[in-house]
C-alpha positions as CSV (number, residue, x, y, z in Angstrom):
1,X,9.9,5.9,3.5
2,X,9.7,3.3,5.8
3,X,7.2,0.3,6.2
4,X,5.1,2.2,9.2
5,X,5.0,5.3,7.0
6,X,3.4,2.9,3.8
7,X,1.7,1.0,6.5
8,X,0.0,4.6,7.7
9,X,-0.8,5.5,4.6
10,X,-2.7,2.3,3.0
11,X,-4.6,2.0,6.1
12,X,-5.9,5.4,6.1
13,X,-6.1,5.1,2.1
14,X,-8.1,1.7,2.5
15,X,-10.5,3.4,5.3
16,X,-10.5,0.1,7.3
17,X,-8.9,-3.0,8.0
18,X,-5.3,-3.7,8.8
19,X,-2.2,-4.0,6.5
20,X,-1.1,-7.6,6.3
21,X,1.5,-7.9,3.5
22,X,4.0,-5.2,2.7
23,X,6.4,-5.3,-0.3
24,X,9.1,-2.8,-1.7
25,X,9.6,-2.9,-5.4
26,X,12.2,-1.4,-7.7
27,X,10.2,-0.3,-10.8
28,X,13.4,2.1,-12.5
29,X,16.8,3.0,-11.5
30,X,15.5,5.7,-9.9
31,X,11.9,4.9,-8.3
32,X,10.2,2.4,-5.5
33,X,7.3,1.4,-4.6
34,X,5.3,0.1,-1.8
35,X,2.7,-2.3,-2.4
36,X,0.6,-2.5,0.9
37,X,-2.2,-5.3,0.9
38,X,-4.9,-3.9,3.9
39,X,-7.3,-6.7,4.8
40,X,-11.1,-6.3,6.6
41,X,-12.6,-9.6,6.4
42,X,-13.3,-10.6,2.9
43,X,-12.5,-7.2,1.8
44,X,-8.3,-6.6,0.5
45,X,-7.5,-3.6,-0.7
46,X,-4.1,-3.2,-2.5
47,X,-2.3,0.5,-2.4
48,X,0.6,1.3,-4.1
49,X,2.4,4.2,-2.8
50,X,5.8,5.8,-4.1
51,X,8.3,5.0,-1.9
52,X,10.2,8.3,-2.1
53,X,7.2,11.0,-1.4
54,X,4.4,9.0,-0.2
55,X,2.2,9.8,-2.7
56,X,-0.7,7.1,-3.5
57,X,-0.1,5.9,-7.1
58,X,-3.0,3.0,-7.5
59,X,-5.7,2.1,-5.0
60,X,-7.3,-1.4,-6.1
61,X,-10.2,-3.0,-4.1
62,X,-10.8,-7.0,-4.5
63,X,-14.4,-8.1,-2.4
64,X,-14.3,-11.8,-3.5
């Protein structure tokens, strides 16, 4: 999957705001993850999507 695709995804997942910080993790020999940090003000919202079938794994919402 490529960073648009995870981009697409956490923006839509978030419901607003725009992704700012991408990162592609290794978590086993066989599995990856995109951690996708969408920003809306004070608002971040992190989504972690599997980086094989786009499925959302963890959606996790910091308003400080």
């Amino acid at each position: 999957m490529s960073q648009k695709e995870a981009t697409d995804i956490a923006e839509k997942e978030a419901n607003s705001g725009k992704a700012r910080e991408w990162k592609l993790e290794r978590v086993s020999d066989d599995k990856q993850t995109w951690e996708v940090n969408v920003l809306e003000k004070v608002n971040e919202t992190e989504v972690t999507i599997d980086a094989e079938n786009g499925e959302v794994l963890e959606v996790e919402e910091d308003d400080d």
